[in-house]
N, C-alpha and C positions, 0 to 999 in steps of 0.2 A: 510289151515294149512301148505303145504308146502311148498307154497310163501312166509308165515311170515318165515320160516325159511330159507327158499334161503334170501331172504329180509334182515334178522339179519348175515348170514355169510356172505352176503358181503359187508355188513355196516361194520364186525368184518373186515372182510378183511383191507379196506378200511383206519379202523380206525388204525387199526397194521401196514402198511404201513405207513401210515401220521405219526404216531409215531417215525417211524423208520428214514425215509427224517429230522422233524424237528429235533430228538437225533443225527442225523449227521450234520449237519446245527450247532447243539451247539457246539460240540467237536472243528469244524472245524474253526470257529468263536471263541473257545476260546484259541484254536493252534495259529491261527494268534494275536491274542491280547497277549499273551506270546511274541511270537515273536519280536512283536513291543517295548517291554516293555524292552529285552533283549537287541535288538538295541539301544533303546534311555539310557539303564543304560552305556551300554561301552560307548556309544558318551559322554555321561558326565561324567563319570570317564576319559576316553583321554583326556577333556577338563580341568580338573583339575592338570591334569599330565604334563601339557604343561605348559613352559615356554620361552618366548622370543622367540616364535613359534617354538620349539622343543619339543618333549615328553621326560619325564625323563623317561619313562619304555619303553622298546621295544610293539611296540601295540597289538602281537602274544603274551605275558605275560600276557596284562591286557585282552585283551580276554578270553584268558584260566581262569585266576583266576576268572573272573565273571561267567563265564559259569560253575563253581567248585563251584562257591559258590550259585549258584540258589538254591533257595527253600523257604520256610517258612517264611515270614519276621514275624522275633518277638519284641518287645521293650526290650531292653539290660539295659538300665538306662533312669531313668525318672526323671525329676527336673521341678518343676512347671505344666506347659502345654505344654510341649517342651518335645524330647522322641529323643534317637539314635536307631537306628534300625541294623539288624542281617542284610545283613553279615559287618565283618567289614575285610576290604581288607587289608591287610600292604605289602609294594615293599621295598627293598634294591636297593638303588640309589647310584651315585657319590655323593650326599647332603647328602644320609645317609637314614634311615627308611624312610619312609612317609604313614602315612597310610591314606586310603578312608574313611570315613564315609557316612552313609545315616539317615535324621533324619528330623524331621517336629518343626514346631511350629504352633500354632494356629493362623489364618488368620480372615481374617472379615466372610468367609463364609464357612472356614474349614480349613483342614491340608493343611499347604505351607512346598512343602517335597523340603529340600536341598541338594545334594549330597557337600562334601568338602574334600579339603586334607591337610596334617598336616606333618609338617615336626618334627620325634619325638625324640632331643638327650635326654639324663639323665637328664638334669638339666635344659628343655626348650622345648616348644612347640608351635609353631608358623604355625601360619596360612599364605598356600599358595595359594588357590583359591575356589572360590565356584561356584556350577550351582544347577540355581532354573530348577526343572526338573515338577514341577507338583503345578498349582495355577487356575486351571478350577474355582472355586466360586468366585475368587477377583473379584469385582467390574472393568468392564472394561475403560479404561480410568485411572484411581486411585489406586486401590490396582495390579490392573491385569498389569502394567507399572512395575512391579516388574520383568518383563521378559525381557526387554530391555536391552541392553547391559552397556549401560549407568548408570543404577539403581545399577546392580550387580556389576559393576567394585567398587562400592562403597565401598563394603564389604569386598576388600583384596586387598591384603595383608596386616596381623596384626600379627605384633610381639607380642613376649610371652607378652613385657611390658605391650602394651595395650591388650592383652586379658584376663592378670589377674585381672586387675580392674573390669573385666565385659565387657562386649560389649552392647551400648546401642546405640539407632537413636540419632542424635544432637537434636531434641529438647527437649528428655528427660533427656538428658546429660544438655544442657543448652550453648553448643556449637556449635553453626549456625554460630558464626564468624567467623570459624578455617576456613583451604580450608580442601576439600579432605584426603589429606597427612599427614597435621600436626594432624587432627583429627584421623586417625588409629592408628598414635602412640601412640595415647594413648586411643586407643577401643571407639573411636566414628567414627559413620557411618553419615557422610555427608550426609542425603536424601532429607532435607527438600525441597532442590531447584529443584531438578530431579523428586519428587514424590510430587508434591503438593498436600495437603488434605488428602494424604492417608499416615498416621501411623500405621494402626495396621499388614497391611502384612508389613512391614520391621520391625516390633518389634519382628513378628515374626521368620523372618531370623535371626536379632540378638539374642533372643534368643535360636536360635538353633543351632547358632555358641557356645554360651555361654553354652550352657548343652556340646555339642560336647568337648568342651576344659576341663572340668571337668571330664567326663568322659576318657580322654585320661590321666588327671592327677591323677587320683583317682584309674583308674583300667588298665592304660596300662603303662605307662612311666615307672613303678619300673621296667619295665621285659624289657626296651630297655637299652642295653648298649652302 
């Protein structure tokens, strides 16, 4: 009889300890995946803030403001299967406002989440760059080419003209003739040629530029002077 119970307290032992190693193991596992997560949002907020290889924000700002604004990501505005996400950063520059956005569309194997920035006066809103920060299910080769630098440059700069018509891939638009250039002018994303075979991650970038500029128009631009 008091085997079995030496026997069960230090199984209990045993077992409360193992408990406790793996409960540290999570925390700390989930400390560093924060971390990572913090790192790669300011890299891609700097990376949208740049121009002509300079940053319009001092990078001691845009740290601070992300680091201010961690927490909870909730959906702000939803339009189709495309969603902006909380927080939403805004910098006062020499250009004027600009504000961060983060926001997904729907990919071939899940959310393709894009951070982007916007330059915002009263009467105009215009897109100045975007970084695809997270596309783990595209198909590699095809939709996962959506990370290349090449793919993305695609996607910006788009003036207000073309981003009020809508932002669409050239083959939806019906515009593979255009180059690059002349196609943002007027909110076509030249992919066909850089992304062969795969349309549904860059539909989904374009639409998430496209919810992105709506919601700038709808619930933020009356309040920039």
């Amino acid at each position: 009889m008091k085997e079995t119970i030496k026997t069960g307290i230090i199984l209990m032992v045993y077992t409360l300890v193992a408990g406790m190693i793996l409960g540290f193991v999570y925390l700390s596992t989930q400390d560093a995946i924060k971390v990572a997560e913090l790192k790669n949002t300011i890299e891609a907020v700097k990376f949208v803030l740049t121009e002509d290889g300079k940053l319009l924000v001092k990078e001691s700002k845009i740290k601070k403001a992300v680091v201010d604004a961690t927490g909870e990501e909730k959906e702000l505005y939803i339009k189709d299967t495309s969603a902006v996400l909380s927080p939403v950063l805004n910098f006062d520059t020499e250009k004027g406002r600009i504000f961060v956005l983060k926001g997904y569309g729907i990919g071939y194997g899940g959310k393709v989440i894009t951070v982007a920035s916007f330059l915002v006066n009263k009467n105009r809103v215009d897109l100045i760059a975007i970084k695809v920060i997270e596309y783990s299910q595209e198909t590699p080769g095809l939709g996962a080419k959506i990370a290349e630098d090449i793919s993305q440059k695609r996607f910006y700069p788009i003036p207000y003209e073309g981003l009020k018509n809508g932002v669409k891939v050239d083959k939806d638009a019906g515009k593979s003739n255009l180059s690059p250039e002349e196609a943002k002018e007027i909110g076509v994303v030249k992919i066909s040629d850089v992304m062969t075979g795969a349309t549904i991650t860059p539909r989904a970038v374009a639409s998430t530029i496209d919810t992105m500029f709506e919601f700038l128009n709808k619930e933020v631009q009356n309040n920039v002077q």
